[in-house]
N, C-alpha and C positions, 0 to 999 in steps of 0.2 A: 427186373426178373429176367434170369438167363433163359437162354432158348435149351430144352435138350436135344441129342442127338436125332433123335428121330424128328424131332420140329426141324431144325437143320437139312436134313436130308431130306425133308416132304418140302422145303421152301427153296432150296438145288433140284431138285427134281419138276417143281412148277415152271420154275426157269430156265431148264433144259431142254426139256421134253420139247414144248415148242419151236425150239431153234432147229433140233433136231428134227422137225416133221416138216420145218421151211427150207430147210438145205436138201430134202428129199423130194421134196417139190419139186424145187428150182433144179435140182438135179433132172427130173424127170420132163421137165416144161423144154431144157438141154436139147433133151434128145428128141424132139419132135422135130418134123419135116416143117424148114424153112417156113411155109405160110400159115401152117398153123402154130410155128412157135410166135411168128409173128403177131397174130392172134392173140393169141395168150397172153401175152407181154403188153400190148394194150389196153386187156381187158383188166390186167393185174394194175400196171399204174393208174387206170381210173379208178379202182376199187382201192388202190391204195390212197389216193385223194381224196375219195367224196363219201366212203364207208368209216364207219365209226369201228378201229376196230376193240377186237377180244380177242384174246389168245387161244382157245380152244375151236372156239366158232370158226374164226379165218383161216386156220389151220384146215377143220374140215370146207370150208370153203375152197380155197385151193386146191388141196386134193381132189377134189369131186369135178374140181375145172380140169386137173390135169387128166382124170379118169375120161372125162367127156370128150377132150379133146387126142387123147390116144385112142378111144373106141373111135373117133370120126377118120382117126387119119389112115389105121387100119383097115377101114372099111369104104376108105374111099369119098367118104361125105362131105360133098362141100362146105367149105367154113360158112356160106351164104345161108343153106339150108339149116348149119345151126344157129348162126343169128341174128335168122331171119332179117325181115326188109329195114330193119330200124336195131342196129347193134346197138346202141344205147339202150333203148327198151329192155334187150334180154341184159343187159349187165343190170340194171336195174332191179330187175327182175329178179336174178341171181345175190344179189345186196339182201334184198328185202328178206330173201327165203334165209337170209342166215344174219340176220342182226333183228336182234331183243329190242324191237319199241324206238329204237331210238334213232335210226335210220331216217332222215328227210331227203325226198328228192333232188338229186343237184340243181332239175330244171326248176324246181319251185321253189331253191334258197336265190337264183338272180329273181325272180318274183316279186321279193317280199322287200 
């Protein structure tokens, strides 16, 4: 069974779309001040090794990091004050709030 036009373009469109909102990330992650891009970029390779991802979900997960971490850096807030005394914890944290069920702790997969 051929696909139609419109199946085509709604299955181009799944596969874009996301590329396009991670280049607008990373473009945005860019342009932060040195220690909190540094941040960032941390918090993003742990979440890109130990999170299960999805394509919509990590999309607005990202976003939401790069919005967090542009309101902090605007305003002056220390990267400390946002995560907190144990930055694993809040990455974890940030994981959890945006993965479907399927999410297990990093510290409890050496555990097991």
């Amino acid at each position: 069974m051929a696909m139609s036009d419109v199946e085509k373009g709604g299955l181009i469109s799944k596969m874009i779309r996301p590329k396009k909102r991670w280049r607008a990330y990373k473009t945005r992650s860019r342009q932060l001040p040195e220690n909190y891009r540094t941040a960032v970029e941390a918090i993003e390779r742990y979440l890109m090794h130990f999170v299960p991802t999805d394509g919509d979900s990590n999309a607005a997960m990202f976003e939401d990091l790069a919005d967090l971490f542009e309101q902090a850096a605007a305003n002056g807030t220390p990267i400390r004050e946002i995560a907190g005394k144990d930055p694993a914890e809040f990455v974890e944290a940030i994981a959890q709030n945006y993965s479907e069920g399927g999410y297990v702790r990093a510290r409890a997969r050496g555990n097991s």
